[in-house]
C-alpha positions in Angstrom: 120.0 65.1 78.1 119.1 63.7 75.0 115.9 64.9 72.5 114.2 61.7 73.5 114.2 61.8 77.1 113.7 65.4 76.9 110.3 64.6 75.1 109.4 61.8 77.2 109.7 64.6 80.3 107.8 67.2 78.6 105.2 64.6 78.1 105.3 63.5 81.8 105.0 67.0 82.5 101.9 67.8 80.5 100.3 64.7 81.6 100.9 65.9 85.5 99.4 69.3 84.1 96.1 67.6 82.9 95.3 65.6 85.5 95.6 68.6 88.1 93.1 70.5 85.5 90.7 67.7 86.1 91.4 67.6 90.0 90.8 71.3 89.5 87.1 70.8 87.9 86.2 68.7 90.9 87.3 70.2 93.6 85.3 73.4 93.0 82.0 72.4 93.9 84.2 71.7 97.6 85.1 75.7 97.8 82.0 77.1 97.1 80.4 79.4 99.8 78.6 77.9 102.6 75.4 78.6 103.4 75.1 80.1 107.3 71.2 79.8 107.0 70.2 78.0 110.6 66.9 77.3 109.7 68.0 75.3 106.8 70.8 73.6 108.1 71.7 73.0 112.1 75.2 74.3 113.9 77.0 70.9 113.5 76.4 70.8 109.8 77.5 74.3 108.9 80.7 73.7 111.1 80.8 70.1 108.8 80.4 72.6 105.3 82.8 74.8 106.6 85.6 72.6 107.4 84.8 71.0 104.2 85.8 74.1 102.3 88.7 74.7 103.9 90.4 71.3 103.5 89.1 72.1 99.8 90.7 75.6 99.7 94.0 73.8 101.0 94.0 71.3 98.3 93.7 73.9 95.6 96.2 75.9 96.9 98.6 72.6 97.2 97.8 72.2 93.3 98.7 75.7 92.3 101.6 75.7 94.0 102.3 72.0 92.0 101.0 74.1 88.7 103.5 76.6 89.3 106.4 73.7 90.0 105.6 71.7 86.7 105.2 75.2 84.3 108.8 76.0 85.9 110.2 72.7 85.0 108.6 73.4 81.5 110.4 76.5 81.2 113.5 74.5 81.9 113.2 71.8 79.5 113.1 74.9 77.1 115.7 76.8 78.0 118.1 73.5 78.5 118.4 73.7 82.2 116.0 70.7 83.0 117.9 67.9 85.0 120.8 70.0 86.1 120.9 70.7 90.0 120.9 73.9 90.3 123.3 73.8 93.1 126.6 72.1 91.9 125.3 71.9 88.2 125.7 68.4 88.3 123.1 65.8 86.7 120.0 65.0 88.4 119.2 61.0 88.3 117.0 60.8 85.8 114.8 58.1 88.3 114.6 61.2 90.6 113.0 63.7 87.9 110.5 60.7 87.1 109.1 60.8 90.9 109.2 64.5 90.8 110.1 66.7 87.5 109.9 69.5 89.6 112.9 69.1 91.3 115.9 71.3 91.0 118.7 69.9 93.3 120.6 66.8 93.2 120.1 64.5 96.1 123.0 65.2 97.5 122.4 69.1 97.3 119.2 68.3 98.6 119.9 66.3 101.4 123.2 68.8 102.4 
């Protein structure tokens, strides 16, 4: 991979990165804790809040776990191992790390 493409990835990458810290800043007023005061809010509401905040907790958990795909792939653009499938070593389509830089198998790896 070439110093260009590398950059344009990196820059992909960080982009992905921001835009999960902004998804981030949003979703916590979603997670915050639920009042259980039933003179303030009836049954059906609280059970509303509360599924509210766990469909929020799920997000977040989705985007951490995206976080921790997209600082990996970082880590390989540094070390030189970014677009190489793990597997066989073989390249990765470069339309493939567009969709998803995280990825670290070949299609055919991945699909065997």
């Amino acid at each position: 991979m070439n110093e260009a493409t590398t950059h344009r990835f990196r820059e992909v990458i960080l982009s992905r990165l921001e835009e999960l810290e902004a998804e981030d800043s949003l979703g916590r007023d979603g997670q915050s804790v639920v009042s259980l005061d039933q003179q303030a809010v009836g049954r059906l509401s609280r059970q509303d809040a509360l599924l509210s905040q766990s469909m929020a907790k799920a997000t977040q958990a989705r985007r951490d776990a995206k976080r921790r795909g997209l600082r990996a792939a970082i880590a390989r653009l540094e070390e030189g191992e970014f677009g190489y499938c793990e597997d066989c070593g073989e390249d990765i389509s470069p339309k493939r790390l567009e969709l998803d830089p995280t990825v670290t198998r070949c299609i055919s790896c991945a699909s065997g």
